[in-house]
Every structure is written in structure tokens, then in C-alpha cells.
N, C-alpha and C positions, 0 to 999 in steps of 0.2 A: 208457631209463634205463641208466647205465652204472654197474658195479658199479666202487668207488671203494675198493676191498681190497685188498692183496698178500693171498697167502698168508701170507708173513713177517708183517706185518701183526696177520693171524688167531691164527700162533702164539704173538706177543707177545700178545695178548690172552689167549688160551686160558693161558698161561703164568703170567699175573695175577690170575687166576680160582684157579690152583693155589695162587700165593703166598697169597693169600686166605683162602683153605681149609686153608691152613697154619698160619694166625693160630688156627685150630677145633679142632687134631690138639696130642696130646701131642708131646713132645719126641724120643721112640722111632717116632711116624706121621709124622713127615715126609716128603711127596710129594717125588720131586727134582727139581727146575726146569730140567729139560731136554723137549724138544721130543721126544724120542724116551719119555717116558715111556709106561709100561704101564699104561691104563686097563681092560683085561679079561685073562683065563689068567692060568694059574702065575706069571707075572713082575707079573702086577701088586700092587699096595698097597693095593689098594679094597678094601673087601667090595660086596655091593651094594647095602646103606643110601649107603657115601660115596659110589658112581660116582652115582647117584642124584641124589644130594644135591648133586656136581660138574654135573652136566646139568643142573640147573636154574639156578644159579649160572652156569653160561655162557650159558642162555639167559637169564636176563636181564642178562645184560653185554652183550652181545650188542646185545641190542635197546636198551640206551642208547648204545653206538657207534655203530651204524650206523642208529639208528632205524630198523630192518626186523626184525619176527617172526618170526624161528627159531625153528622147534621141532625139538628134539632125539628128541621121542616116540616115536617108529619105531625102536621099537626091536627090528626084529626082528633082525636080525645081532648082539646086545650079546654076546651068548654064542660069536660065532663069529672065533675068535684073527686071522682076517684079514680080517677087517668093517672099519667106518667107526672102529669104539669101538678098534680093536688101541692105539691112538697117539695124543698130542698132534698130531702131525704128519697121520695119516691122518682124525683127525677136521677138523683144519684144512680137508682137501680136501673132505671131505664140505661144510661148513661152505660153503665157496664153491659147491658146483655146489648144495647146495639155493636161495643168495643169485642163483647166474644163473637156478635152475629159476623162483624166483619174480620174477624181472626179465623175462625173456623170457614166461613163462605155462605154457610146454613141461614 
């Protein structure tokens, strides 16, 4: 089975899930729709009811795009400034190698 994803792809998705969750946040919490956004440390916007609240909301976008189950739960690096969670963009990656771990089984 051949994963059918850009990363670019992933990031406009993940991007859409933010615009979303925008629709949710005061006028003053608005997340910025860029791809480099800060989902964990000092620079980010979350607390971590919203990163939370974000993880789940992409994983179930997620799983209507591509009809395959992500889970974001593993969350042990959320706390660590250059984990999976630093970024729109570094979670994009994670995002596809868990999409090949579970295409391949590896």
C-alpha cells in the first residue's frame, strides 16, 4: 500500500485543523496559520488543555482524509522543545513516518 500524502499535503491539513480551532479561541488566542507554528515551549500559544484539544482534532481529520488511524497519544516528547509536537511542520513528519510505520508494519 502506498502512502498517497505529500508532506505539503499533511501541512495544509494540519493548517485547517488550526484554522478550526480558531473558529473556538477568542479574538486575542488566535493561533497563526503558518506552518512554522509553535505547538510546545515559550513560543508557543497552547496551554495544554488546547495542544490537547489540537491532537485530537487532527487526529480525527486525519482519519477522514486519509481513512487511516493516527494516533497522536505518544506523547512522550510533548514536553521536549525538539520532539515531534516543536511544529506544524515537525509534526507533519512525524505525521507521515507513523502513515509509513503503519503501511509497512515496521
Amino acid at each position: 500500500m502506498k502512502i498517497n500524502k505529500t508532506k505539503e499535503e499533511i501541512v495544509q491539513l494540519l493548517l485547517g485543523v488550526v484554522k478550526e480551532t480558531n473558529l473556538l479561541r477568542g479574538k486575542k488566542d488566535q493561533l497563526p496559520l503558518t506552518p512554522d507554528l509553535q505547538l510546545v515551549g515559550a513560543e508557543s500559544s497552547l496551554d495544554s488543555l488546547g495542544l490537547l484539544n489540537l491532537i485530537v482534532a487532527i487526529e480525527n481529520a486525519l482519519q477522514k482524509e486519509i481513512s487511516q488511524s493516527i494516533s497522536l497519544s505518544d506523547l512522550s516528547d510533548l514536553e521536549d522543545p525538539n520532539g515531534s509536537f516543536r511544529s506544524l511542520q515537525s509534526l507533519a513528519d512525524y505525521v507521515l513516518q507513523l502513515m509509513q510505520k503503519d503501511v509497512t508494519g515496521l
